[in-house]
C-alpha positions as CSV (number, residue, x, y, z in Angstrom):
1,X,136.7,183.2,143.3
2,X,135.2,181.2,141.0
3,X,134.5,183.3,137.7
4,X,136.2,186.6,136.4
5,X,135.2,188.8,133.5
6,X,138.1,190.8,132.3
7,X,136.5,194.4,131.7
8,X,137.1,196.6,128.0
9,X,138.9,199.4,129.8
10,X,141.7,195.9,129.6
11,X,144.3,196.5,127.4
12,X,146.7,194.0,128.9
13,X,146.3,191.3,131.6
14,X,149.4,191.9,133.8
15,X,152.3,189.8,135.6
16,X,150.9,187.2,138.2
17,X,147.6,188.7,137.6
18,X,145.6,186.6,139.8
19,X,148.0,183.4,139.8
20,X,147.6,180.3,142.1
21,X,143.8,180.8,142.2
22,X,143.0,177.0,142.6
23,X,138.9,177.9,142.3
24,X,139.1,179.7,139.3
25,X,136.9,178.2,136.5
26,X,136.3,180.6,134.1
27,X,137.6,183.4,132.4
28,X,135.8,186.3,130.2
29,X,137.9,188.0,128.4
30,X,137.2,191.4,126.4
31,X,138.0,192.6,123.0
32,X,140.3,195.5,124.5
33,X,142.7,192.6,125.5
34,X,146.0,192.5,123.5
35,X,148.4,190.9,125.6
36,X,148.2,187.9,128.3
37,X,151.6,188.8,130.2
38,X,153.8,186.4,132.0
39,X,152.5,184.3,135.2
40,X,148.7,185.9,134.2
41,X,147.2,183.0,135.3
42,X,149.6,180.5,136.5
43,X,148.7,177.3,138.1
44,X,144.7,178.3,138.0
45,X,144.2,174.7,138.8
46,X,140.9,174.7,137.9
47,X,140.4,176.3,135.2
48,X,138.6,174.4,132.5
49,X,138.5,176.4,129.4
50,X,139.5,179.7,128.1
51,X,138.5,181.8,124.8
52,X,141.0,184.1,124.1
53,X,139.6,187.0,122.1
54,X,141.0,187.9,118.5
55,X,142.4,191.2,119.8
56,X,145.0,189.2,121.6
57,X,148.5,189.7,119.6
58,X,150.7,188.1,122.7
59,X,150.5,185.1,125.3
60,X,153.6,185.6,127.5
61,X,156.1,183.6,129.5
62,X,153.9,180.9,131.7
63,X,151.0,182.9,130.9
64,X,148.8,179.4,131.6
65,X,151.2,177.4,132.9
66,X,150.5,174.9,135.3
67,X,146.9,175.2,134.5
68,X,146.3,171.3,134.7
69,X,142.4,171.4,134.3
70,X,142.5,173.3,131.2
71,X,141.4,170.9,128.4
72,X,141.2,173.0,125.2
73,X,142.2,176.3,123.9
74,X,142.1,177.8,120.4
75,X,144.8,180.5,120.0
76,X,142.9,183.1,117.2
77,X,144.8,183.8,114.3
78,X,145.9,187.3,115.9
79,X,148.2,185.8,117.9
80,X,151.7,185.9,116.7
81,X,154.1,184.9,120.0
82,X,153.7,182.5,122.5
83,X,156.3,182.7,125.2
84,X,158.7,180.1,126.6
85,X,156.7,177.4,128.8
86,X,153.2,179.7,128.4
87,X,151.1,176.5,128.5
88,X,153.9,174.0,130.1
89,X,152.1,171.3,132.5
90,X,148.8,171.7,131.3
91,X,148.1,168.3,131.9
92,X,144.7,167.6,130.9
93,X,144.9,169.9,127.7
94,X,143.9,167.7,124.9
95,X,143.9,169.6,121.9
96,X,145.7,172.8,121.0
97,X,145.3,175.3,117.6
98,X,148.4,176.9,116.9
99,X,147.6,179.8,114.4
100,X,149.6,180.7,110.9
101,X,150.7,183.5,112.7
102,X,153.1,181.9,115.1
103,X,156.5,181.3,114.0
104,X,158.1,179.9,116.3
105,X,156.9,177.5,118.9
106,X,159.1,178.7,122.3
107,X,161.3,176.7,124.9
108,X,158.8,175.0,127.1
109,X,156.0,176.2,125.1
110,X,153.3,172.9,125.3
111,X,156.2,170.7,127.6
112,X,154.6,168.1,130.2
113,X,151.2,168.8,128.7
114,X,150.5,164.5,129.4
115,X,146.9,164.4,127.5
116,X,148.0,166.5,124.6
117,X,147.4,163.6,121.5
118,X,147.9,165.7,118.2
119,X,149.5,169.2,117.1
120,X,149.6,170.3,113.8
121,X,152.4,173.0,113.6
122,X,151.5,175.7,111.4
123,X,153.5,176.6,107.7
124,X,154.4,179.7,108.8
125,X,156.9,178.0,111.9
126,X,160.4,178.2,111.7
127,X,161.8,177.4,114.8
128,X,160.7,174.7,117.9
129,X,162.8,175.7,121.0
130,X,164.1,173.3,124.0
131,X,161.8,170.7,125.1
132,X,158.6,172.2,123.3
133,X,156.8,169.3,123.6
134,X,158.6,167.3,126.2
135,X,157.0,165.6,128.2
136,X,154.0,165.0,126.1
137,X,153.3,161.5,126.8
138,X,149.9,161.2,124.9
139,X,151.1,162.8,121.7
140,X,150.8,160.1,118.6
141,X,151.0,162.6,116.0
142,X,152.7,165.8,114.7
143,X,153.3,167.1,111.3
144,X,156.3,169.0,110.8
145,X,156.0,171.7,108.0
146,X,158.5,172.6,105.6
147,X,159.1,175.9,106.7
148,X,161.0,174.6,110.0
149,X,164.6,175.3,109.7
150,X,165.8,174.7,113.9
151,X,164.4,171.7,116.0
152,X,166.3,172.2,119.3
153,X,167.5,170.0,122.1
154,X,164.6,167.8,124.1
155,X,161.9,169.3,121.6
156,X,159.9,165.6,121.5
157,X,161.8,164.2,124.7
158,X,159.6,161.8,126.7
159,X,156.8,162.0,123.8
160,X,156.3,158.0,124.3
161,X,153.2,157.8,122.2
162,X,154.8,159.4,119.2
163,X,155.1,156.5,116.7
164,X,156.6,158.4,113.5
165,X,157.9,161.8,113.1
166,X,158.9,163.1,109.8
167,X,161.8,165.7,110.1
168,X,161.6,167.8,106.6
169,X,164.6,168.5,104.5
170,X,164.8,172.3,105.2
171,X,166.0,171.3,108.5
172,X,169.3,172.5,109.3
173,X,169.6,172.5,112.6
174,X,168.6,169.4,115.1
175,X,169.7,170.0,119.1
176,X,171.5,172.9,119.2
């Protein structure tokens, strides 16, 4: 199985939908869709490149995890949760857009992702979980808004690349 269009009657990709399929490049995925649930397409080795549609509200637990062919993905601005480790060793993902409707950035959420180089994390975040971006080994920049209150334990563990990060003054809470 090598493509796999997502019909409209969709309203929700399920659990472990089609998970470990190493010759899956490409995904269509209709407007009906609002929610990519946990495991959906776990370690879809092959898998290249993704468009999640704008009717998509919520990316689950794992959802692309382990997905280490997966170079870009733009989240639309309809998103507003991204689940603990939902993109976690996605090793050849380069860039990431993390829409203004996110507001917190999940245990896990981008950890391991090795060729990940830049993240801008969106005004509207108040909270980065555990090890968010551990692991991220390429990552030379990140801007920190304003807004971000928690930074917790591991969040830029192993991030050897990172040369400067600015932690803003509304932070109250660092590790915990």
């Amino acid at each position: 199985l090598k493509e796999i269009t997502i019909p409209s009657s969709v309203t929700s990709i399920g659990f472990s939908f089609i998970s470990y399929c190493s010759s899956l490049k490409q995904i269509t995925i209709q407007s009906s869709v609002t929610s990519i649930e946990d495991f959906s397409f776990w370690n879809c080795t092959s898998l290249k490149q993704i468009i999640i549609p704008s009717s998509v509200t919520s990316i689950r637990q794992n959802a692309f995890g382990k997905c280490s062919s997966l170079k870009k993905i733009t989240i639309p601005s309809s998103v507003n949760y991204i689940g603990k480790s939902a993109f976690i060793q996605c090793s050849s993902l380069i860039q990431i857009s993390i829409p203004s409707s996110v507001t917190s950035i999940n245990e896990n959420s981008f950890s391991e992702c090795s060729s990940l180089k830049k993240i801008t994390i969106p005004a509207s975040v108040t909270y980065i979980g555990k090890s968010a971006f551990f692991q991220c080994s390429s990552l030379t920049q990140i801007t920190i808004p304003a807004s971000v209150t928690s930074i917790n334990e591991d969040s830029f563990s192993g991030c050897s690349s990172l040369k400067q990060i600015s932690i803003p003054s509304s932070v109250t809470s660092i590790g915990e």
